[in-house]
mmCIF file as gemmi writes it, N, C-alpha and C atoms, coordinates in Angstrom:
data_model
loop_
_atom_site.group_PDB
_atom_site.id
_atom_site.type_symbol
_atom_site.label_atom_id
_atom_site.label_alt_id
_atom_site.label_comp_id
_atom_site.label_asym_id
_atom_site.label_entity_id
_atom_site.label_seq_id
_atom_site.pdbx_PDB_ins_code
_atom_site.Cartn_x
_atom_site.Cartn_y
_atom_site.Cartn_z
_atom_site.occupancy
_atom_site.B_iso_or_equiv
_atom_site.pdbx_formal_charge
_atom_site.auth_seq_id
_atom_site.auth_asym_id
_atom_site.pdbx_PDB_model_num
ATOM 1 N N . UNK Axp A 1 ? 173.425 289.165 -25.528 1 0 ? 1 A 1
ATOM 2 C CA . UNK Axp A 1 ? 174.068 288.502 -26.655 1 0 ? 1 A 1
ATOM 3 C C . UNK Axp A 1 ? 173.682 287.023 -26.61 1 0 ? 1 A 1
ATOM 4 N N . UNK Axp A 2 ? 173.336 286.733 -27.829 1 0 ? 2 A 1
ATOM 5 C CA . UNK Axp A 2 ? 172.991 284.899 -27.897 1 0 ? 2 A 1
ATOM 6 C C . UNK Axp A 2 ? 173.814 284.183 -27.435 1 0 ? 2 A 1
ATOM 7 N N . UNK Axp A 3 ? 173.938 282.794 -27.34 1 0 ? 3 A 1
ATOM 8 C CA . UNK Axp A 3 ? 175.068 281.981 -27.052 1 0 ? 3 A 1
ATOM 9 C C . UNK Axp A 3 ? 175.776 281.883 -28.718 1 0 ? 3 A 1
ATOM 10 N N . UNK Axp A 4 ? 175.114 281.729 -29.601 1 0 ? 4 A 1
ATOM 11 C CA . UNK Axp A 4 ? 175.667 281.594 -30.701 1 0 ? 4 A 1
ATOM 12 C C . UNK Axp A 4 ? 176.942 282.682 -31.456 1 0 ? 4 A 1
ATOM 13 N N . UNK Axp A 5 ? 176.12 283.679 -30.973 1 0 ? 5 A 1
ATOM 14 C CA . UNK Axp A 5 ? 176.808 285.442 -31.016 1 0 ? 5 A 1
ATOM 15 C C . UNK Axp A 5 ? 178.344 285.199 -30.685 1 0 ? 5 A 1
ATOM 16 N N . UNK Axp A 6 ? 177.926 284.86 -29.335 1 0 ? 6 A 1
ATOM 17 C CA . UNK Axp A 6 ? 179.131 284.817 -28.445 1 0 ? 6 A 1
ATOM 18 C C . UNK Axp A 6 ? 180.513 283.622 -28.855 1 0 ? 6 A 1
ATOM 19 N N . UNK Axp A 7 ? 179.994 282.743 -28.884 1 0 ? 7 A 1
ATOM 20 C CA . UNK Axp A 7 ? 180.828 281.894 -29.904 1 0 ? 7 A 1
ATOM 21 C C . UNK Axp A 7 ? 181.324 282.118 -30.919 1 0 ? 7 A 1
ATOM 22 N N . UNK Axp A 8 ? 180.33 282.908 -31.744 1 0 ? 8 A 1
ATOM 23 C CA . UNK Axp A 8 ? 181.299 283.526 -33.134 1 0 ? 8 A 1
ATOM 24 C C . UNK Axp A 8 ? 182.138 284.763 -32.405 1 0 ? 8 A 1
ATOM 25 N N . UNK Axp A 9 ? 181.981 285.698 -31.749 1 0 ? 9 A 1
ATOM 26 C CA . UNK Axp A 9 ? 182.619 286.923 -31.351 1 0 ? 9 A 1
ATOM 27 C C . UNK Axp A 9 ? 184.259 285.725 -31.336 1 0 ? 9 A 1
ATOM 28 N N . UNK Axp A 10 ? 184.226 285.038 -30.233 1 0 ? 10 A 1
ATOM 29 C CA . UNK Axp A 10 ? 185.285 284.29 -29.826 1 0 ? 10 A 1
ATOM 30 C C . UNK Axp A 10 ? 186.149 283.733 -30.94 1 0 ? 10 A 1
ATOM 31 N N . UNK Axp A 11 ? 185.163 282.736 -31.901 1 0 ? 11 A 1
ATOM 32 C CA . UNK Axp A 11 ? 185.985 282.933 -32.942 1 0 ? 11 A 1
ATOM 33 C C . UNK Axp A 11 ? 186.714 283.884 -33.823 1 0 ? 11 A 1
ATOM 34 N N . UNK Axp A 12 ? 185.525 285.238 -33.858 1 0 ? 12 A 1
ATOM 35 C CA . UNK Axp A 12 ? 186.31 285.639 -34.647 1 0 ? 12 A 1
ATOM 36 C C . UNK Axp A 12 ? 187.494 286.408 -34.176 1 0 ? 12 A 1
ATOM 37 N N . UNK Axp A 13 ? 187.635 286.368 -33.026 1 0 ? 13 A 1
ATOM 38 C CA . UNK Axp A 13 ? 189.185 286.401 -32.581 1 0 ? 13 A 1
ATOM 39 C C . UNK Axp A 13 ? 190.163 285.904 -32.579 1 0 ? 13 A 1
ATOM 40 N N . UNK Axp A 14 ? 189.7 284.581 -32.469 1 0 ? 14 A 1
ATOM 41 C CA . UNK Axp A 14 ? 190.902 283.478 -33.305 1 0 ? 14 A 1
ATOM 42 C C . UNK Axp A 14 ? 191.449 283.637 -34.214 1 0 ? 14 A 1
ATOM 43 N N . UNK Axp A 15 ? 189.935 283.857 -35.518 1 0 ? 15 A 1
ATOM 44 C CA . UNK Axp A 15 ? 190.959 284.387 -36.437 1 0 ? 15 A 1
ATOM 45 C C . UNK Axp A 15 ? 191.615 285.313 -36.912 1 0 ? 15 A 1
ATOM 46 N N . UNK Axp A 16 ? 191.203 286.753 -36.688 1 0 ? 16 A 1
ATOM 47 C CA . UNK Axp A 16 ? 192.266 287.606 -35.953 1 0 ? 16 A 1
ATOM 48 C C . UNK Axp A 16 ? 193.351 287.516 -35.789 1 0 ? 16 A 1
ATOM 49 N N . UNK Axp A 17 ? 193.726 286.866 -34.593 1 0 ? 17 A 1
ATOM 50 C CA . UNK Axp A 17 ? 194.396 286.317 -34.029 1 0 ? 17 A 1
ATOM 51 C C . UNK Axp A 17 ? 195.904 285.531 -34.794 1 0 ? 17 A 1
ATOM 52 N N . UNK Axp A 18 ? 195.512 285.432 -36.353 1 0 ? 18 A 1
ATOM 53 C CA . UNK Axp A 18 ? 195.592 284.505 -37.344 1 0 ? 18 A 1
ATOM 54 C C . UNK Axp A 18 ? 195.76 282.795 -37.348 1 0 ? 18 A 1
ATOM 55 N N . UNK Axp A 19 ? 195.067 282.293 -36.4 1 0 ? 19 A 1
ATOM 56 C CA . UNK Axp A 19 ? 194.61 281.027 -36.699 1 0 ? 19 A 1
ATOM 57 C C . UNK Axp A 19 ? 193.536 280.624 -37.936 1 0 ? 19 A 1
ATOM 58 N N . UNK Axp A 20 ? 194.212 279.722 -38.614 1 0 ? 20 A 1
ATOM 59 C CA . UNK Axp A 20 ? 193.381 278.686 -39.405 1 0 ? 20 A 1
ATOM 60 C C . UNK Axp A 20 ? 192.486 278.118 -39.004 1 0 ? 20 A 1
ATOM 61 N N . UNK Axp A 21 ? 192.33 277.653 -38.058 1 0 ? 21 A 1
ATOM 62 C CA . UNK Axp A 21 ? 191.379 276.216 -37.207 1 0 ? 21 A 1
ATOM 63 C C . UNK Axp A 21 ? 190.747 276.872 -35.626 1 0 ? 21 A 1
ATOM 64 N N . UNK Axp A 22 ? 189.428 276.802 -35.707 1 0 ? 22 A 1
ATOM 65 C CA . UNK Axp A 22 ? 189.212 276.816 -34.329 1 0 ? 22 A 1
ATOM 66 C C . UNK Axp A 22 ? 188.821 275.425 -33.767 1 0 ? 22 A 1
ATOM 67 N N . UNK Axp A 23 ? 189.027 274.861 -32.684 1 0 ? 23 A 1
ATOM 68 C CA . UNK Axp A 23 ? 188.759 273.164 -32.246 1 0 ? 23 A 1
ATOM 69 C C . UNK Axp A 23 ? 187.79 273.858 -31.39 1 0 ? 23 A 1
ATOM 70 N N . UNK Axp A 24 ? 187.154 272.979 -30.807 1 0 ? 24 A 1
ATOM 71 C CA . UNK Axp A 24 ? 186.79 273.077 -29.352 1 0 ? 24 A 1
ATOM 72 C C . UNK Axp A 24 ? 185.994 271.296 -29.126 1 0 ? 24 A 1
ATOM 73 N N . UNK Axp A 25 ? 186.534 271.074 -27.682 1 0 ? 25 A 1
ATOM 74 C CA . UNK Axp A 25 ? 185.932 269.4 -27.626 1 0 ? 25 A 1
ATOM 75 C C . UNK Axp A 25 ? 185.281 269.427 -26.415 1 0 ? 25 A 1
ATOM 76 N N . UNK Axp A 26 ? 183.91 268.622 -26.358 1 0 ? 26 A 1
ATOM 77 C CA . UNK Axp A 26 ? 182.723 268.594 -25.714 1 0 ? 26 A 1
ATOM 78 C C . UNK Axp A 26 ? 182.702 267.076 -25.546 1 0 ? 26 A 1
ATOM 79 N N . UNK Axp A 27 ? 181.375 267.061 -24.309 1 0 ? 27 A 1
ATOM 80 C CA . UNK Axp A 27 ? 181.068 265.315 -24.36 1 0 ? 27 A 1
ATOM 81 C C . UNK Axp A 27 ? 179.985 265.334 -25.209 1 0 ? 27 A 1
ATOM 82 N N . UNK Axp A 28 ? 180.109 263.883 -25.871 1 0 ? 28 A 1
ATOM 83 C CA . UNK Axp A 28 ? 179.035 263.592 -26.817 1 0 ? 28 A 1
ATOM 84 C C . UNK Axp A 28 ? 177.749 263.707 -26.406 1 0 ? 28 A 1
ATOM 85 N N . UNK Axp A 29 ? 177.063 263.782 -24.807 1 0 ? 29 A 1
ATOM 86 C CA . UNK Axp A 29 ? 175.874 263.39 -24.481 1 0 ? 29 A 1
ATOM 87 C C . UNK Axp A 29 ? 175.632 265.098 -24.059 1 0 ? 29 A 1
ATOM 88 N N . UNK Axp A 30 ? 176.357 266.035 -24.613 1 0 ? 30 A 1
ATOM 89 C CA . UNK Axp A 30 ? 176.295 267.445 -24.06 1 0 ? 30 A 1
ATOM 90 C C . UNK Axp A 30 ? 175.284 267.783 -25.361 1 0 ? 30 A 1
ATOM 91 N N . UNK Axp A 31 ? 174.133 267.687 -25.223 1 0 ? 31 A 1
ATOM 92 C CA . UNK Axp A 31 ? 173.385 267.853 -26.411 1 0 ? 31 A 1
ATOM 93 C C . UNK Axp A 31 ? 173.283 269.259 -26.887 1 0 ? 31 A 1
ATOM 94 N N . UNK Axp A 32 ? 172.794 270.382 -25.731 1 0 ? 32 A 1
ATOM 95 C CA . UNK Axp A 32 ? 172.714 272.008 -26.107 1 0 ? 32 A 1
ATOM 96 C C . UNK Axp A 32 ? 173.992 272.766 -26.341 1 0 ? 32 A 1
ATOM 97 N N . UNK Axp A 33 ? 175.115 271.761 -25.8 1 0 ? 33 A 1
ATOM 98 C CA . UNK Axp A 33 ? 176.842 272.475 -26.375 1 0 ? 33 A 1
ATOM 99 C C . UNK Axp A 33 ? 176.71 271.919 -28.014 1 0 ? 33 A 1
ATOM 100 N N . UNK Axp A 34 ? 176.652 270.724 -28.46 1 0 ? 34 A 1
ATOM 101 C CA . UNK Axp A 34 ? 176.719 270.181 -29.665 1 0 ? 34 A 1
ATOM 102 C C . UNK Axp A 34 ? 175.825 271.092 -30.712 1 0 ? 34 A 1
ATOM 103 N N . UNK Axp A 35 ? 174.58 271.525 -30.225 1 0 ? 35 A 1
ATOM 104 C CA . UNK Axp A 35 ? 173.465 272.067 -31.31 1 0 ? 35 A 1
ATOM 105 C C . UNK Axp A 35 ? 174.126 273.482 -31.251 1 0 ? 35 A 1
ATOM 106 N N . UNK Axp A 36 ? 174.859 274.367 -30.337 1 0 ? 36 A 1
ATOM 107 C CA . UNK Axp A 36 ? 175.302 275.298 -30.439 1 0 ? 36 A 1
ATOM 108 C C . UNK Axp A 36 ? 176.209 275.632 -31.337 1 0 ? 36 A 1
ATOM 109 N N . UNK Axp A 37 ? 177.506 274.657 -31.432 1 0 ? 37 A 1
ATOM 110 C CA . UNK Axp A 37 ? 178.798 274.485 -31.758 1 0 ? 37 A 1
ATOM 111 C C . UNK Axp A 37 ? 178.211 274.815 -33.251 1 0 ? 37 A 1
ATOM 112 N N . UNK Axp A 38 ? 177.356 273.845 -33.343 1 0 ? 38 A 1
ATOM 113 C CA . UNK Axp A 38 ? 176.884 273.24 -35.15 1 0 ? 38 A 1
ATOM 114 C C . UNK Axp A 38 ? 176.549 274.472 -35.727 1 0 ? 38 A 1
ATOM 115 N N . UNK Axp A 39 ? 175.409 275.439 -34.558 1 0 ? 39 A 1
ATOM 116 C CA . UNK Axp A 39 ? 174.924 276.189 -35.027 1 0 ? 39 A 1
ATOM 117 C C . UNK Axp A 39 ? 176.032 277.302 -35.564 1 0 ? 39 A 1
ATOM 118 N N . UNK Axp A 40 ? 176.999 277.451 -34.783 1 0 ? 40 A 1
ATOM 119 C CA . UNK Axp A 40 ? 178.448 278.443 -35.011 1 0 ? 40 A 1
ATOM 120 C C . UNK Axp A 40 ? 178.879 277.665 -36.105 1 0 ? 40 A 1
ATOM 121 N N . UNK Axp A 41 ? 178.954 277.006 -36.685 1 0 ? 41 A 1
ATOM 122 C CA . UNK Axp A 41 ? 179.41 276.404 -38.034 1 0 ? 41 A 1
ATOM 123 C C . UNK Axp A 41 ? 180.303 275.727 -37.628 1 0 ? 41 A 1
ATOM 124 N N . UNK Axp A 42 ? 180.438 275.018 -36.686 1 0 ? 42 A 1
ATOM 125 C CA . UNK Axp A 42 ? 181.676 273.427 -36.364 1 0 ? 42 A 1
ATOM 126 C C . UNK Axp A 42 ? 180.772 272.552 -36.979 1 0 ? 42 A 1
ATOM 127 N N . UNK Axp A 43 ? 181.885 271.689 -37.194 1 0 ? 43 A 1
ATOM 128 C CA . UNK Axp A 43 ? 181.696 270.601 -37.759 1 0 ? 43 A 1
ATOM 129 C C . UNK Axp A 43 ? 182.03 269.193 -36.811 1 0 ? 43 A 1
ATOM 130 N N . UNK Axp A 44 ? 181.825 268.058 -36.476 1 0 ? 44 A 1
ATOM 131 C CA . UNK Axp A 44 ? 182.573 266.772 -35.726 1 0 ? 44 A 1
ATOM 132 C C . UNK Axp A 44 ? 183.851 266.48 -36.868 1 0 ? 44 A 1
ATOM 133 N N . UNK Axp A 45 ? 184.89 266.744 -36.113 1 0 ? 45 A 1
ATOM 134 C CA . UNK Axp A 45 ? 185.769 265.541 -36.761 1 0 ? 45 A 1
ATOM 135 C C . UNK Axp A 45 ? 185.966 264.345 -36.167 1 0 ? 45 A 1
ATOM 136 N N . UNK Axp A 46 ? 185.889 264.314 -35.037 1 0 ? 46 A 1
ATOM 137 C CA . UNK Axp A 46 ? 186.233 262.919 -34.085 1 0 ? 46 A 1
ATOM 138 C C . UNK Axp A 46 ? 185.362 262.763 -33.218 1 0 ? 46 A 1
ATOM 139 N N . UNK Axp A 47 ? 184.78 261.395 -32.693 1 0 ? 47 A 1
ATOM 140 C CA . UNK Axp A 47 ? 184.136 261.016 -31.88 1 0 ? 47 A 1
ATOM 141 C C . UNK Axp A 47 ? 184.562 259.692 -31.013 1 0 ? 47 A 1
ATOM 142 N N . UNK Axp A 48 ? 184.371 259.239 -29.995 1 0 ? 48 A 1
ATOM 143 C CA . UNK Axp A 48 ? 185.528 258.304 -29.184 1 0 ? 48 A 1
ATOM 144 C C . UNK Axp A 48 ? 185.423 258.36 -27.755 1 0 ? 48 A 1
ATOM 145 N N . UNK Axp A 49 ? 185.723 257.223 -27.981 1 0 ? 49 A 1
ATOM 146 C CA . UNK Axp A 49 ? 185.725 257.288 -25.874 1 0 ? 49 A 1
ATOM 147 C C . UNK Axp A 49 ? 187.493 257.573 -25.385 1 0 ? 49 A 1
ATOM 148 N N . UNK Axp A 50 ? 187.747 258.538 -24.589 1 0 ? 50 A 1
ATOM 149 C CA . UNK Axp A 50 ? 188.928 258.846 -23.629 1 0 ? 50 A 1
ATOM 150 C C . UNK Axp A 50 ? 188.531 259.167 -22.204 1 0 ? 50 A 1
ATOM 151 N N . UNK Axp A 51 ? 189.515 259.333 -21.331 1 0 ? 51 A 1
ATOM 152 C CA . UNK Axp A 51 ? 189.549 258.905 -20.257 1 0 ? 51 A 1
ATOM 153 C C . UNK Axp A 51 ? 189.708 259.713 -19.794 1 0 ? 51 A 1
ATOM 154 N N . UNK Axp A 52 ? 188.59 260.687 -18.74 1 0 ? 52 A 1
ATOM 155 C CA . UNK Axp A 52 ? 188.49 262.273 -18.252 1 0 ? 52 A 1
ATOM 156 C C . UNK Axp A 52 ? 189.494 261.818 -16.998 1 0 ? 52 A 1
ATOM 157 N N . UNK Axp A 53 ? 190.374 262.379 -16.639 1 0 ? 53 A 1
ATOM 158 C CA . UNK Axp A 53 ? 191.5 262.276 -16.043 1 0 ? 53 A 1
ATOM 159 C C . UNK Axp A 53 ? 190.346 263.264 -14.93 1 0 ? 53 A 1
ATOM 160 N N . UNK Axp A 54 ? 189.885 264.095 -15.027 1 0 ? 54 A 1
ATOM 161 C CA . UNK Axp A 54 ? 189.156 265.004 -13.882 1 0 ? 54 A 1
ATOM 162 C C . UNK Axp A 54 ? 188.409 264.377 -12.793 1 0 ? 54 A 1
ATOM 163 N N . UNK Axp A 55 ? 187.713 263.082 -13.662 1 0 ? 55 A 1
ATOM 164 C CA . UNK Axp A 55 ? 186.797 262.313 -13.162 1 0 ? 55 A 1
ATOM 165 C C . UNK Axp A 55 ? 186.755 261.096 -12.81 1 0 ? 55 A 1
ATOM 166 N N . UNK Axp A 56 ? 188.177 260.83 -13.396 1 0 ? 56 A 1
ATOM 167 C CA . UNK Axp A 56 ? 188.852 259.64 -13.184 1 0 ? 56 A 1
ATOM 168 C C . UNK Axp A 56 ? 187.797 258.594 -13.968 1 0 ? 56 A 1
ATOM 169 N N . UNK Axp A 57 ? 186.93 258.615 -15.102 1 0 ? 57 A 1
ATOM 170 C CA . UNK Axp A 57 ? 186.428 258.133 -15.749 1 0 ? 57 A 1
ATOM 171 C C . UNK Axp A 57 ? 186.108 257.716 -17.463 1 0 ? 57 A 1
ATOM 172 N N . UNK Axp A 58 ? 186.163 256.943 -18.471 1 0 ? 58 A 1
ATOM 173 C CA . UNK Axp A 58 ? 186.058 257.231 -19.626 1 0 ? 58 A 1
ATOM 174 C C . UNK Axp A 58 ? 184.633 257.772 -20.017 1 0 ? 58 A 1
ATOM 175 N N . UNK Axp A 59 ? 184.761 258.265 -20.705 1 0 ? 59 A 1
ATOM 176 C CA . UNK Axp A 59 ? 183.783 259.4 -21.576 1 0 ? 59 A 1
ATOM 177 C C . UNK Axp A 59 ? 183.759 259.529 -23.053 1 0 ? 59 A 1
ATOM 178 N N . UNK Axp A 60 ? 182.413 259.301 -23.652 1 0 ? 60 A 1
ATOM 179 C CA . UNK Axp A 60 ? 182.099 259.884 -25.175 1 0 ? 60 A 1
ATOM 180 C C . UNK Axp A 60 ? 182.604 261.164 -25.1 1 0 ? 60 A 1
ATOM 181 N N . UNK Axp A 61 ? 183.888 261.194 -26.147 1 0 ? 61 A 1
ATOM 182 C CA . UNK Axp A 61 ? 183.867 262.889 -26.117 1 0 ? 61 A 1
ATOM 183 C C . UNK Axp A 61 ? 183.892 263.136 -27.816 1 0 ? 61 A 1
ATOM 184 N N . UNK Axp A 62 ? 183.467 264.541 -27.851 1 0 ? 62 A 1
ATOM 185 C CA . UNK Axp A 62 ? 183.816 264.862 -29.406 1 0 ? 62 A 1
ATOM 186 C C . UNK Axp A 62 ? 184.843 266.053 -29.748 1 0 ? 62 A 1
ATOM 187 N N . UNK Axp A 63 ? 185.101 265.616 -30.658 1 0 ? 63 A 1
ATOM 188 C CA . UNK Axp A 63 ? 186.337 266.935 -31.411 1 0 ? 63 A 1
ATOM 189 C C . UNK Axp A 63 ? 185.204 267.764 -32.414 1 0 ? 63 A 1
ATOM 190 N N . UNK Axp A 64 ? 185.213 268.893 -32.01 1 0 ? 64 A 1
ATOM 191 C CA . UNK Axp A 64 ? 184.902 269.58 -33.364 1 0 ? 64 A 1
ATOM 192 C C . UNK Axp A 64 ? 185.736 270.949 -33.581 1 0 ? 64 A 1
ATOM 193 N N . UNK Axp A 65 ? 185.464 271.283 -35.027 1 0 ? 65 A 1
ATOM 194 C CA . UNK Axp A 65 ? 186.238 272.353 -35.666 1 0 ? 65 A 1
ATOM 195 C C . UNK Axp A 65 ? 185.82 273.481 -36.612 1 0 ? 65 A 1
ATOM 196 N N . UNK Axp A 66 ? 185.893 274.151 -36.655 1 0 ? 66 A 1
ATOM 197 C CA . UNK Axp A 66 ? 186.197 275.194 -37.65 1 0 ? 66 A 1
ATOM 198 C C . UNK Axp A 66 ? 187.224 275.982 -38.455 1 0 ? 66 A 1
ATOM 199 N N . UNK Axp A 67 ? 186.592 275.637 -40.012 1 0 ? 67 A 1
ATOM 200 C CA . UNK Axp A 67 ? 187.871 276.279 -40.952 1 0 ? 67 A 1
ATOM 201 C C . UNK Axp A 67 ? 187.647 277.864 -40.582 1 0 ? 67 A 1
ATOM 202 N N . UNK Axp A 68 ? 188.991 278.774 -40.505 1 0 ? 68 A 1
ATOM 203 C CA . UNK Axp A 68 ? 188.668 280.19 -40.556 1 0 ? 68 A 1
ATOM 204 C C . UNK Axp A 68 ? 189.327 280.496 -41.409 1 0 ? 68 A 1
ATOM 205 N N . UNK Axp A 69 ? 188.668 282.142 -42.183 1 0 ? 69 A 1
ATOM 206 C CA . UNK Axp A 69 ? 189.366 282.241 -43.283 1 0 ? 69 A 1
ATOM 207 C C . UNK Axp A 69 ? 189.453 281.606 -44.764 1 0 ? 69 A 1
């Protein structure tokens, strides 16, 4: 199964699921997560630096989304 495949499978469990919105948030410099996401039909809503609490560091991160349904 593609990576793309697989991302939609996931979604389309969400919506299923009956969610409206799928999110999912990545770092901005994650270039082959970003071309994937896009390719699954997300969109960016937000882009911004926050503060990876994991890494104890700030980070470009992005919000993206999908309408379902």
């Amino acid at each position: 199964m593609s990576s793309v495949r697989l991302v939609r499978y996931f979604v389309e469990g969400i919506a299923a699921d009956g969610f409206k919105v799928a999110k999912i948030r990545s770092r901005a410099t994650n270039g082959g997560a970003m071309r994937l996401y896009e390719r699954a039909g997300f969109s960016i809503v937000w882009r911004g630096e926050r503060f990876d609490a994991e890494l104890a560091i700030r980070l470009e991160k992005v919000h993206l989304e999908k309408r379902l349904g």
